[in-house]
C-alpha positions as CSV (number, residue, x, y, z in Angstrom):
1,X,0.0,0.0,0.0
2,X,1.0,3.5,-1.1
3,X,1.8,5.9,1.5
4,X,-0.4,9.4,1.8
5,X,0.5,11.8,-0.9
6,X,-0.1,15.2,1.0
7,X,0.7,19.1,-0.1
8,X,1.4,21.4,3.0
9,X,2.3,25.0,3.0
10,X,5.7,26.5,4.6
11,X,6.5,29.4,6.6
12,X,7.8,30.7,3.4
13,X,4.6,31.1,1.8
14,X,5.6,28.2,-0.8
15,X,4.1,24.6,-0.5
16,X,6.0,20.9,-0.4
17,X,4.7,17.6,-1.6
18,X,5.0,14.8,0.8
19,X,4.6,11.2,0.8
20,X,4.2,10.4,4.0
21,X,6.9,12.0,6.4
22,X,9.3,12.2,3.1
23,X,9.0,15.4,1.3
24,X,9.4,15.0,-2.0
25,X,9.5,18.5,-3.7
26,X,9.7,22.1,-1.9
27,X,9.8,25.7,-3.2
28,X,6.4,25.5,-5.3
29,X,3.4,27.4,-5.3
30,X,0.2,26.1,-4.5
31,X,-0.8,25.4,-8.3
32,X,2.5,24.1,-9.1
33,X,2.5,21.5,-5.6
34,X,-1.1,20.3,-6.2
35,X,-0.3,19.2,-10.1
36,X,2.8,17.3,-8.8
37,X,0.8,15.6,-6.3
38,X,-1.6,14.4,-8.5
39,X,1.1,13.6,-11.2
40,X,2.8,11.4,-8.6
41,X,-0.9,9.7,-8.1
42,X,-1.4,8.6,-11.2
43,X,2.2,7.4,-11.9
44,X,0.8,5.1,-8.2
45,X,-2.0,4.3,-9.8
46,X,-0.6,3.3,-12.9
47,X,2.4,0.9,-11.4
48,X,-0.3,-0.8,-8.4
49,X,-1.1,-4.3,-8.7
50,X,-5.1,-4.5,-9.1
51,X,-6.2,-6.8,-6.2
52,X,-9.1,-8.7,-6.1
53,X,-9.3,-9.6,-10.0
């Protein structure tokens, strides 16, 4: 099972990606973190095992 994909802002007034407690990208604005998250949920998606079939 994947861990949480998550988008939190910074003191900084920019936003990081996280997957779990690992960021993975910093700097970005909100725009910018929120496409990266849900690029990184489909590439999940696209490389999970379907269960159940």
């Amino acid at each position: 099972m994947s861990e949480l994909l998550r988008v939190k802002p910074t003191h900084d007034g920019t936003y990081t990606v996280y997957r779990g407690s690992l960021a993975l990208v910093s700097g970005l604005t909100r725009l910018q973190a929120e496409r990266y998250e849900a690029s990184v949920a489909r590439q999940q998606r696209a490389v999970s095992p379907i269960t159940g079939a």
